[in-house]
C-alpha positions in Angstrom: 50.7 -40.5 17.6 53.0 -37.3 17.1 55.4 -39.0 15.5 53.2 -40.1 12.6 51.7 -36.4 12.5 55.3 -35.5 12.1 55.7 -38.0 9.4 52.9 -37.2 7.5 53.4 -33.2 7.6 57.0 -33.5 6.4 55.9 -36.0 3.8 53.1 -33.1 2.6 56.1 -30.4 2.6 58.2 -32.4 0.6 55.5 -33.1 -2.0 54.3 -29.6 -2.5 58.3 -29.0 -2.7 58.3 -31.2 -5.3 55.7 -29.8 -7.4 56.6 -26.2 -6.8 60.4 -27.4 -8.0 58.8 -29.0 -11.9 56.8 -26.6 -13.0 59.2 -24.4 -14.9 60.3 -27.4 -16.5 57.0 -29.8 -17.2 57.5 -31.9 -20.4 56.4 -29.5 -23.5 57.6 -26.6 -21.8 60.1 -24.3 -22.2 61.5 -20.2 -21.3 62.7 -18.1 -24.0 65.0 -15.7 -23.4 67.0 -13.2 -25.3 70.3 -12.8 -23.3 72.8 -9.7 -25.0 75.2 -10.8 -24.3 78.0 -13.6 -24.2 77.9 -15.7 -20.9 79.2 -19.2 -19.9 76.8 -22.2 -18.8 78.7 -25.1 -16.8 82.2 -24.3 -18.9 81.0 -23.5 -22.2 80.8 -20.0 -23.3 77.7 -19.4 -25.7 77.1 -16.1 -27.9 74.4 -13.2 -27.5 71.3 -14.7 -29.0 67.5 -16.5 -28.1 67.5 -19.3 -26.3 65.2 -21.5 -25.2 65.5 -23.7 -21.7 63.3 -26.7 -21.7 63.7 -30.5 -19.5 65.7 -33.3 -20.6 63.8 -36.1 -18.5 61.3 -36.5 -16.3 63.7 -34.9 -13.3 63.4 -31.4 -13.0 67.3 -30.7 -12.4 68.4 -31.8 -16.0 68.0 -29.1 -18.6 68.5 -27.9 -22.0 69.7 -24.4 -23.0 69.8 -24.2 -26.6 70.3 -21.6 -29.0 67.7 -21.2 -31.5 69.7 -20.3 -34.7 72.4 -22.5 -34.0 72.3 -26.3 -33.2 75.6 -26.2 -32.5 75.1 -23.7 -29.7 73.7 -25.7 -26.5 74.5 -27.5 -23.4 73.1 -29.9 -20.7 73.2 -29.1 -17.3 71.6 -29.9 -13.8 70.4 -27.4 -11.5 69.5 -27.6 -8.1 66.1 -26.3 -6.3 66.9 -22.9 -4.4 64.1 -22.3 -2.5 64.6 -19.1 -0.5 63.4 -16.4 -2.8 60.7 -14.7 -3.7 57.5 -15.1 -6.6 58.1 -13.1 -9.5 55.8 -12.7 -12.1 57.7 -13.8 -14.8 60.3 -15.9 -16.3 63.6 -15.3 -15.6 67.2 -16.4 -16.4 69.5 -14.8 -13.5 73.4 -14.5 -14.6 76.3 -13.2 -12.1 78.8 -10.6 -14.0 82.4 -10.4 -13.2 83.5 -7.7 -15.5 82.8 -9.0 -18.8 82.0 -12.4 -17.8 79.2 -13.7 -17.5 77.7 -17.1 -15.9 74.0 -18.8 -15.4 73.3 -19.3 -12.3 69.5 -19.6 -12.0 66.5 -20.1 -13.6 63.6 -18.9 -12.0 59.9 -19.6 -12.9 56.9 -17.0 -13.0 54.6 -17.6 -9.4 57.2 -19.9 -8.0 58.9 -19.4 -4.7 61.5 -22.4 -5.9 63.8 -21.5 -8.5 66.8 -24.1 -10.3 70.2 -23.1 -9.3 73.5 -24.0 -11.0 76.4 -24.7 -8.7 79.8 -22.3 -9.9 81.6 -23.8 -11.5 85.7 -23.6 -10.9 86.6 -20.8 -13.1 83.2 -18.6 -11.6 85.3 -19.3 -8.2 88.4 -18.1 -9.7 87.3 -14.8 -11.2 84.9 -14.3 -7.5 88.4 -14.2 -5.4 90.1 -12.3 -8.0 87.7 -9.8 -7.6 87.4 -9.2 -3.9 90.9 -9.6 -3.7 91.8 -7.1 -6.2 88.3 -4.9 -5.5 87.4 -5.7 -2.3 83.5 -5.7 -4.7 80.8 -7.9 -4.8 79.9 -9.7 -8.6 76.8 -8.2 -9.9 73.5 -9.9 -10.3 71.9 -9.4 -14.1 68.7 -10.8 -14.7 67.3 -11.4 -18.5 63.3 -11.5 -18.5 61.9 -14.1 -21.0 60.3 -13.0 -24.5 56.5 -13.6 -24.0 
């Protein structure tokens, strides 16, 4: 009998995780954001400029980040839910600076503890050893609120 209790409580934690995780990124929604400044997304380097993210599919790890003066400034990526954080009260795009680079690496949702993370990629790596080599520093964190 506590083994199907068991059952049916993870089964409830994993559902609410679920839901928590899509909300950002429900079909017909999207974040706008205007980021200052140039920054890379999964390998592709993208000017200063409003954006919009918004879901590909029906999952809630593939997204769209796309410029919104120039179709030729996007890319598709998957993210991956980061759960320990805390509930901000508004949209957020979170980048990590090494000097003057800078990379997405999560997407966080107003009154959700879940946000989407992006793995680094291999150059984010790269420039992270270089700089606590050379440093012994820590990247920084910028965060870009969306447009309302």
């Amino acid at each position: 009998m506590k083994k199907f209790f068991s059952v049916v409580a993870a089964g409830c934690l994993l559902s609410l995780l679920v839901v928590g995780t899509t909300r950002a990124q429900e079909p017909g929604t999207s974040i706008r954001v205007q980021i200052p400044f140039d920054f890379t997304v999964r390998g592709k380097t993208l000017p200063a400029g409003e954006y919009e993210v918004r879901r590909i599919n029906d999952e809630p790890i593939g997204l769209l980040l796309r410029n919104m003066h120039d179709k030729h400034d996007n890319v598709v990526f998957e993210t991956e839910p980061k759960i320990d954080r805390t509930i901000t009260k508004r949209d957020e795009l979170i980048f990590t600076r090494y000097g003057d680079s800078y990379f997405l690496s999560e997407i966080v949702t107003a009154g959700e503890q879940t946000g989407e993370e992006l793995s680094p990629t291999h150059r984010e790596r790269e420039l992270r050893r270089e700089m606590m080599t050379r440093n012994q520093t820590q990247p920084e964190t910028v965060t870009v609120a969306a447009l309302n």
